[in-house]
C-alpha positions as CSV (number, residue, x, y, z in Angstrom):
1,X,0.0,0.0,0.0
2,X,1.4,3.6,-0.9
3,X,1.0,6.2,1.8
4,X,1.3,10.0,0.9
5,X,1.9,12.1,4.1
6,X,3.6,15.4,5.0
7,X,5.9,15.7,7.4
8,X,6.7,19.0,9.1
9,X,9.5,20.0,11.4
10,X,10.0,23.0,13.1
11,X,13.7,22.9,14.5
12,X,16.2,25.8,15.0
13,X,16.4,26.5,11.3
14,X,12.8,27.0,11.2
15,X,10.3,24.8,9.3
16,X,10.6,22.2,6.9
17,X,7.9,20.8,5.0
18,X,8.5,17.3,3.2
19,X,5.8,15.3,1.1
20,X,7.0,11.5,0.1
21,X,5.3,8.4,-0.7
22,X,5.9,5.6,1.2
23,X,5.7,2.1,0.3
24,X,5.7,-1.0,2.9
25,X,5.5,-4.7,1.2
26,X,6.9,-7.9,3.1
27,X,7.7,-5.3,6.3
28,X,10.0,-3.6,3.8
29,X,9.6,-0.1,3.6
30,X,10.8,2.3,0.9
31,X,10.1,5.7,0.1
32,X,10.4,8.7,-2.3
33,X,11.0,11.9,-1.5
34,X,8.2,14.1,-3.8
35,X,9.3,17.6,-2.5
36,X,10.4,19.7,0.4
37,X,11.3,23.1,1.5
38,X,12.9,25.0,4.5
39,X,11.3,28.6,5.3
40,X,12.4,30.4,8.5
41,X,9.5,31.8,9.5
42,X,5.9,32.2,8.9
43,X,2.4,30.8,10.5
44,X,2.4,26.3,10.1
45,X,-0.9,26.6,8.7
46,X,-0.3,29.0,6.0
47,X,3.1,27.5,5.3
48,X,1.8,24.2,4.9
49,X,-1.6,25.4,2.5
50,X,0.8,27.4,0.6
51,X,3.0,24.4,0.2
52,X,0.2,21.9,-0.7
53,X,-0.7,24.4,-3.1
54,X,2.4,25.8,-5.1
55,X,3.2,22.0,-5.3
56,X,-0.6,20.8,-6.8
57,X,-0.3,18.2,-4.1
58,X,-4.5,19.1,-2.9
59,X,-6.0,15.7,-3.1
60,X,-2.1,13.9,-2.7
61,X,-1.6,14.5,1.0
62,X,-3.7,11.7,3.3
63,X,-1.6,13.0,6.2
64,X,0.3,16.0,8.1
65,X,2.6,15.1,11.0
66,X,4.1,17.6,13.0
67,X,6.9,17.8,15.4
68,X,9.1,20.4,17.0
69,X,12.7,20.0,18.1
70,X,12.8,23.8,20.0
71,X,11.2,23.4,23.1
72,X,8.6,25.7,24.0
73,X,6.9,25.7,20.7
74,X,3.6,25.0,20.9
75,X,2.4,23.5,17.4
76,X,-1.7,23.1,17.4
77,X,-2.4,20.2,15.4
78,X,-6.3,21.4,15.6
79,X,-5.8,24.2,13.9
80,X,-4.3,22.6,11.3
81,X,-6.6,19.9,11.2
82,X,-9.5,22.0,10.9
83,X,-7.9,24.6,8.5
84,X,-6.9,21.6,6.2
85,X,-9.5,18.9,6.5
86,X,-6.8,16.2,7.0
87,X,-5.6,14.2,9.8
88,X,-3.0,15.7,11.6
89,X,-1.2,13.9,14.3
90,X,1.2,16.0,16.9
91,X,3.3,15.3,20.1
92,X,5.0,12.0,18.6
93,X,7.1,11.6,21.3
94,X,5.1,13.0,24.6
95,X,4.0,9.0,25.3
96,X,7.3,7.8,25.2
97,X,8.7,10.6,26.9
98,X,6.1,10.0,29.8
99,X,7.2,6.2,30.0
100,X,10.6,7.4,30.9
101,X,12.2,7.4,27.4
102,X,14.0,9.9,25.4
103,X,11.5,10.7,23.2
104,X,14.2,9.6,20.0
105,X,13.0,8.3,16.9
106,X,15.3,9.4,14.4
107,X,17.3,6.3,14.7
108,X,14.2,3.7,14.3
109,X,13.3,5.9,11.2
110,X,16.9,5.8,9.1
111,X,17.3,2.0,9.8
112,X,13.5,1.5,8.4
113,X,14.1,3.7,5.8
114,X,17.4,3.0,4.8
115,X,18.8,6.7,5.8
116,X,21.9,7.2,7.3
117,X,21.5,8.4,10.9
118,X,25.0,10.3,11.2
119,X,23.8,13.1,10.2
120,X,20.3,13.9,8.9
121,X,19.5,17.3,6.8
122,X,16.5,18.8,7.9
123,X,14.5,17.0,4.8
124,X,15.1,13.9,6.2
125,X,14.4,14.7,9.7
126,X,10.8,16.0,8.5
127,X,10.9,13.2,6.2
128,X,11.2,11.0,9.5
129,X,8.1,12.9,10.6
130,X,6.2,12.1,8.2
131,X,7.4,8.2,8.5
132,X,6.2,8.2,11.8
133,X,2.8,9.7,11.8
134,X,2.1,6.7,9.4
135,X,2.7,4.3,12.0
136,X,0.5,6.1,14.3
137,X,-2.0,6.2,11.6
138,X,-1.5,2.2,11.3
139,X,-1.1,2.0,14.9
140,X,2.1,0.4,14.9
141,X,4.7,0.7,17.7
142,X,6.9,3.8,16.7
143,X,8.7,4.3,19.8
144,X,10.8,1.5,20.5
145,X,12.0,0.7,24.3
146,X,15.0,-0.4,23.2
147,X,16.3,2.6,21.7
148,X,14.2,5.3,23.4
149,X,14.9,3.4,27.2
150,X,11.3,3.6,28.4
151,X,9.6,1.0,30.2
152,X,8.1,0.0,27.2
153,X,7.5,0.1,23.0
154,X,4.3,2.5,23.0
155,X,2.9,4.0,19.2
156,X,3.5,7.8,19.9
157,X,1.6,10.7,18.6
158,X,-2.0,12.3,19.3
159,X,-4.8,12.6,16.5
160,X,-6.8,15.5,15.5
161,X,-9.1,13.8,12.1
162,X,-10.2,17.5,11.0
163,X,-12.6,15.9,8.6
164,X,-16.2,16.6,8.3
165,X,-18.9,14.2,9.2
């Protein structure tokens, strides 16, 4: 099955937006990067609808993940969930964080993706993002205990569905 999410990270550099496809078959996953751009500053919500819409990607996206490496930022996955229509899924690691881990999934995201974890750009950090909000969405264990350290594997990250009934 191909999954078409958005991953958005807001780090020290400010906020990168990536959109791939991912792919999982046999427990393999692959992925392609579609596009992705850094902006250092603006509103999420307006970068991420000018983004779907420069890029024609209305209809492509099926998911928004966000996450923020500067503490103190307070992203509202609500807002953008109700100003896009689309699940969004926020706070990826405040579960894990709460069972005494780290909070780190960067790691669990290069080896399933085939990324080296050295060094990630910023793209591949929000490309990580976007990884793991589809495991939420499948509700799949994201966080692992043994690389994390918390008492145990948990699947991170709160959902806001945005859609209409």
């Amino acid at each position: 099955m191909i999954y078409r999410s958005l991953g958005v990270l807001v780090s020290q550099s400010g906020f990168t937006l990536a959109f791939a496809e991912f792919q999982e078959n046999a427990g393999v996953w692959t992925f392609e990067l579609k596009t992705a751009i850094t902006c250092t500053a603006g509103s999420v919500t307006e970068l991420i609808h000018s983004f779907i819409e420069k890029n024609e990607l209305q209809f492509k996206v099926a998911l928004i993940t966000l996450h923020t490496e500067t503490p103190g930022t307070i992203i509202s996955g609500a807002s953008v969930a109700a100003a896009t229509g689309l699940p969004v899924i926020t706070h990826l690691a405040a579960l894990d964080v709460e069972l005494g881990g780290n909070g780190e999934f960067y790691s669990y995201c290069s080896q399933k993706l085939n990324l080296p974890n050295n060094s990630l750009t910023e793209t591949e950090k929000a490309t990580c993002v976007a990884f793991m909000g589809i495991l939420r969405w499948r509700e799949e264990y994201n966080f692992l205990s043994s690389i994390t350290g918390a008492r145990r594997s948990s699947i991170g990250g709160a959902v806001w569905t945005g859609q209409e009934a």
